[in-house]
C-alpha positions in Angstrom: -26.6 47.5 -29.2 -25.2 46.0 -25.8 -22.9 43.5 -27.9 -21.6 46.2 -30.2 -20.8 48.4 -26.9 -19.0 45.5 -25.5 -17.4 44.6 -28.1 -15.2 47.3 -28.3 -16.2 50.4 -30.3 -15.9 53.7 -29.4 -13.8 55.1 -27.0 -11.9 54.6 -23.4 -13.8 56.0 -20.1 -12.9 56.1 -16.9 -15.8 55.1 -14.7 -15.8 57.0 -11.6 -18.4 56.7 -8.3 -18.6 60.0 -6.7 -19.0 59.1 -3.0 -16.4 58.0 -1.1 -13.9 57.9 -4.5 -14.3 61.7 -5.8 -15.6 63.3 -2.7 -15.7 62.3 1.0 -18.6 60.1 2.0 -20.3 62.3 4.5 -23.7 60.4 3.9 -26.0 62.0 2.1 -23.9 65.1 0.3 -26.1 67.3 -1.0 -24.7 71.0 -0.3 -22.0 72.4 -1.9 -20.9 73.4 1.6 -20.4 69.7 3.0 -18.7 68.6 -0.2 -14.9 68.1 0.0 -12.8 66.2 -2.8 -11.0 63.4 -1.7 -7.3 64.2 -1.1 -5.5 63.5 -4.9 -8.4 63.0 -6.4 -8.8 65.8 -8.6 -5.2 64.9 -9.4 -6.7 62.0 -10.6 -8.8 62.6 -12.8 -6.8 65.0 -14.2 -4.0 62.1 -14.8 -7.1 60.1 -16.5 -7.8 62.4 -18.8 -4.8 63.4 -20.2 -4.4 59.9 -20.8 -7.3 59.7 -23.1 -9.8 58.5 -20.9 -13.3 60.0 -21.0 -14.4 61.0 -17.6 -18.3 59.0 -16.3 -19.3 59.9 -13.0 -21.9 57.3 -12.0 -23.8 57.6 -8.6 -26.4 55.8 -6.4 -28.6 59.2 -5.0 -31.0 57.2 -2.9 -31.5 60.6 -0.8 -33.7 62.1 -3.9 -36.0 59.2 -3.6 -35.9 59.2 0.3 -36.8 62.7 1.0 -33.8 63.6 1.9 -33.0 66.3 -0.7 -34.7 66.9 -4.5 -33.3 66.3 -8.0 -33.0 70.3 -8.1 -30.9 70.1 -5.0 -28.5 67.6 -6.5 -28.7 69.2 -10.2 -27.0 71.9 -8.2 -24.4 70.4 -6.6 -23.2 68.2 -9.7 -22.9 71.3 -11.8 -20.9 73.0 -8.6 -18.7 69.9 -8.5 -18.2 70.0 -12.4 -17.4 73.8 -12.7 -15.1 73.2 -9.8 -13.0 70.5 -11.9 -13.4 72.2 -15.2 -11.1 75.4 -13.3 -8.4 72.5 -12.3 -8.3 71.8 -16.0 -10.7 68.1 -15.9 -13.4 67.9 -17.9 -16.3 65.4 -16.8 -17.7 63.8 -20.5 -21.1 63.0 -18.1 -22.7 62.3 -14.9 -25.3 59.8 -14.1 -27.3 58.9 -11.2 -29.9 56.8 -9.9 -32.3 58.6 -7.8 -34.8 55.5 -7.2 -34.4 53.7 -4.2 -37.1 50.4 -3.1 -37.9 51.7 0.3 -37.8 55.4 -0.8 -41.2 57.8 0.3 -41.0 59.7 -2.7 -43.7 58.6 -4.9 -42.3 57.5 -8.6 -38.7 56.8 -6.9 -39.5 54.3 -4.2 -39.1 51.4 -6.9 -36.6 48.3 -8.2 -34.8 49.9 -11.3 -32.5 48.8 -13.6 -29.7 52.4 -12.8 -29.6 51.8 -9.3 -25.6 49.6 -8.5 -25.7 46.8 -8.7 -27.6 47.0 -12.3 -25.3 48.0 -14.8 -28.2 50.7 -16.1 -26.0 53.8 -15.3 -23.1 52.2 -16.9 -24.9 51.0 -20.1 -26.3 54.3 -20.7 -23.1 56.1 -20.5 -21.3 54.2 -22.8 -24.5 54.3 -25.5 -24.8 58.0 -25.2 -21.5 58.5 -24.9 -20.2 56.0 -27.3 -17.5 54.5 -24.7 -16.0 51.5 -25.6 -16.6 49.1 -22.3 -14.0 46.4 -22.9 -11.3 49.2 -22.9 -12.8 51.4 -19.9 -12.1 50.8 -16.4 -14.6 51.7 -13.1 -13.2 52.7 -10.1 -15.7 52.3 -6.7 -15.4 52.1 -3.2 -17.9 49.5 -2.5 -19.4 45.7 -3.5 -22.2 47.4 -5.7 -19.9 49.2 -7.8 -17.6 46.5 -8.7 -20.9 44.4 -9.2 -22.4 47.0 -11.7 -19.1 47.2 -13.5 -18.8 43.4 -14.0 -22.4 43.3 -14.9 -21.9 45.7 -17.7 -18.5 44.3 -18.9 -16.3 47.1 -18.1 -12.6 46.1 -18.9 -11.1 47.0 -15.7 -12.4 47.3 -12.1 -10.9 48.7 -9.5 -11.7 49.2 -5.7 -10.6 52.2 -3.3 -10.9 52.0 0.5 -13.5 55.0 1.8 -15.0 56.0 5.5 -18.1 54.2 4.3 -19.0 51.5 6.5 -20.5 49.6 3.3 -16.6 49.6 1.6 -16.3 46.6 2.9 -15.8 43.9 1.2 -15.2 45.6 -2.4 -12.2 44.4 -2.9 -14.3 41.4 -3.7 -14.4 40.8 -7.6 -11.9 43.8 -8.1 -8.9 43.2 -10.5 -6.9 45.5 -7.5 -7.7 47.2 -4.4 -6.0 51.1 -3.5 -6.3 53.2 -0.5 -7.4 56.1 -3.0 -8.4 57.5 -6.4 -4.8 58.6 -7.1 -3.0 55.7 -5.7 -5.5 53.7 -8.3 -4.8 56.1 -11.0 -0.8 56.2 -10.3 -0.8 52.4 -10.4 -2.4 51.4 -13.6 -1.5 54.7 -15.8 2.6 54.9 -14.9 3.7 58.1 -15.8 6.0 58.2 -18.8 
């Protein structure tokens, strides 16, 4: 299954981390109240879409298994972030997370995984589910593990932004470029026509 997924069948995505690419990294967002887009970045994704890319969002939530807010809590806020895009027109094909984390306190969560960027579990899963074509897709993250995770899977394209988190550094590392946002990414490798 991995091979035929790499290989090429199925369709484009546009691999997105949500922290610190979609939304500000506040540490820890998990209130609809202390989430705030990105400046551009819904303009974006919009700009990905309509140029036939499938929409992934795919998130490290190590707060679930730390204690510091439940699945239910961050259930909410994804559908809140996704209803917010749908009325600017972008639909979101999926969201995954990883809520494990190795020195979480949440029993069943505090553990190694294979989801959790660096592995490429959140990434593989999309594009079986979602019957993405890796080769053609492209991931765009703000920091070391997401670049890792997208090379790991064999995503076509990868791409880093700069973001206020302190661990961004360095994820211009293994990129193919680096951007100083979503939409300065986006505007770069999809030219308008």
């Amino acid at each position: 299954m991995v091979k035929r997924i790499r290989a090429g069948a199925g369709r484009k995505a546009a691999f997105l981390d949500r922290d610190g690419v979609i939304n500000l990294d506040r540490a820890y967002v998990h209130k609809w109240k202390e989430f705030e887009f990105v400046p551009g970045a819904v303009a974006a994704m919009k700009r990905l879409s309509d140029a036939g890319y499938a929409l992934v969002i795919v998130t490290n939530q190590s707060g679930i298994a730390r204690g510091m807010y439940t699945e239910e809590d961050y259930q909410l806020l994804t559908r809140q972030m996704c209803e917010a895009l749908a009325s600017a027109g972008v639909k979101v094909a999926g969201v995954y997370h990883c809520p494990h984390h190795p020195r979480g306190n949440v029993p069943g969560l505090a553990m190694e995984c294979d989801c959790r960027k660096p592995a490429p579990g959140m990434v593989l899963r999309a594009a079986r589910e979602l019957g993405l074509s890796l080769a053609d897709s492209l991931l765009v993250g703000d920091k070391p593990s997401d670049v890792l995770a997208a090379r790991a899977a064999g995503v076509g394209r990868v791409y880093a932004v700069h973001s206020d988190n302190a661990e961004s550094v360095g994820a211009e590392d293994g990129a193919d470029a680096v951007y100083s946002d979503l939409l300065a990414c986006v505007k770069a490798v999809i030219p308008q026509s």
